[in-house]
N, C-alpha and C positions, 0 to 999 in steps of 0.2 A: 516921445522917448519912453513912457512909461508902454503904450502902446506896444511897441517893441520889443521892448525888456520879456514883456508877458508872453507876445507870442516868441521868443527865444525861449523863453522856461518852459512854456507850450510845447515846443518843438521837440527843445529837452524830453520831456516828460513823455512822448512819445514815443519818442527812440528806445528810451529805458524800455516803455508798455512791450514793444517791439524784441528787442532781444531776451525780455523775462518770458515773454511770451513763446517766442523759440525757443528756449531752452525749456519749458517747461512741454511744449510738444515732444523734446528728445526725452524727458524724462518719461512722458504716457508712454511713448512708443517702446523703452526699457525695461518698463513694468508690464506693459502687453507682450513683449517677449518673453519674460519668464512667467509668466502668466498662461501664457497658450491662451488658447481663443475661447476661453471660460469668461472670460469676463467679469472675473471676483477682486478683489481688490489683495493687494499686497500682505498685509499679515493674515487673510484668509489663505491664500495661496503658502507660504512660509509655516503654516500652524499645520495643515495637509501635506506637505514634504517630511517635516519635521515625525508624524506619526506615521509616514513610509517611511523613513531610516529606521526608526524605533521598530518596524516588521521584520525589515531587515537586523536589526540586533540581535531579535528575537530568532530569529530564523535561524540565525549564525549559532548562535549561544544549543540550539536543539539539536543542528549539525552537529557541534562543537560534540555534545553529550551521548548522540547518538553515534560518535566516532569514537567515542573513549570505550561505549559498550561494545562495540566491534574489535575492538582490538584485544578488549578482556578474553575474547568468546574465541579467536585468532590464537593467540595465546594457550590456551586451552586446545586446541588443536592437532593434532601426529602432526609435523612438522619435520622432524628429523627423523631420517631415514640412514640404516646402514645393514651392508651385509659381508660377512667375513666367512670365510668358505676352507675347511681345512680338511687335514686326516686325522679322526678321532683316534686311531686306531693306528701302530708301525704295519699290517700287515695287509692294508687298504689302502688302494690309489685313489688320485685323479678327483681328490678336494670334495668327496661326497656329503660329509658333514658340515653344514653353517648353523650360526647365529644369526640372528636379524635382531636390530632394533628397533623399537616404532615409539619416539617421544617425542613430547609436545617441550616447550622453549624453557620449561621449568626441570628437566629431566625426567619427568613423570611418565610412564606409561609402560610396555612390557618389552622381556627378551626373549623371543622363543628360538629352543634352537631347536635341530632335527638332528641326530648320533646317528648315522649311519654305520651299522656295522656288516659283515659277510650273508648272514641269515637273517638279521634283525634291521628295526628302524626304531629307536625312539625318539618322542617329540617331551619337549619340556617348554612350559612357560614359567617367568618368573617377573613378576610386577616388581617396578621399581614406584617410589614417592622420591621424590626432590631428590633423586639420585641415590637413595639407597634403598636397598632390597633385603625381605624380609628373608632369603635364601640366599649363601654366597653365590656372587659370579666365579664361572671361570674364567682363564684368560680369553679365553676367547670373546664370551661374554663382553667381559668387562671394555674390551678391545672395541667393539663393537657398540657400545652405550660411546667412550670416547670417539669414534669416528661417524657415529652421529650426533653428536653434539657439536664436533668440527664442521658437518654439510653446511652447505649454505640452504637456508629458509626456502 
């Protein structure tokens, strides 16, 4: 009886051997899959992932910085464009005198226009900072700083 008993516990204890022993095969084969075929063990594997993401952070964070200096520099940029085309003059046809604007997203940059008149041509520039100009606009001008500030970028 005793004999029995033993090898039933026996048997027992084999079976258990038996399915710890499977499951811990499914475990090797778990960790050799995220492992790749390196053959390092688990928190060596996890400690090298863990300082690729941190590359990646890094990476991200110099992007990130080297995006914000781009767009300063964008910004700064002629960006808006307009041109307004009239008769300086009652006794002048056919729109020979314009304005142009050329500014950048802050209103900064110049107006030149060209007076056309019968014998003559004058050209004028006039710098603008953040929208205002150390020389009054004319309407025209001024027309012309507003319908470039309206273009689209």
């Amino acid at each position: 009886m005793i004999a029995i008993a033993a090898a039933a516990v026996a048997v027992f204890g084999v079976a258990i051997a038996l399915v710890l022993h499977v499951r811990l095969r499914r475990v090797r084969a778990s960790q050799l899959t995220l492992e790749g075929s390196g053959g390092g063990d688990l928190v060596d594997f996890a400690v090298s992932l863990q300082g690729r993401v941190d590359g990646v952070h890094r990476t991200v964070d110099e992007l990130a910085a080297a995006l914000g200096r781009l767009e300063r520099r964008v910004d700064a940029t002629v960006s808006r464009l307009a041109v307004v085309r009239y008769d300086a003059y009652e006794q002048t046809g056919g729109h020979q005198s314009a304005s142009v604007a050329l500014l950048d997203s802050s209103r900064t940059g110049v107006v030149l226009s060209a007076i056309q008149g019968r014998d003559y041509a004058r050209i004028y520039v006039k710098e603008l900072d953040s929208g205002r100009a150390a020389v009054s606009l004319s309407p025209e001008e001024q027309e012309a700083v507003e319908r470039a500030m309206r273009s689209p970028q």
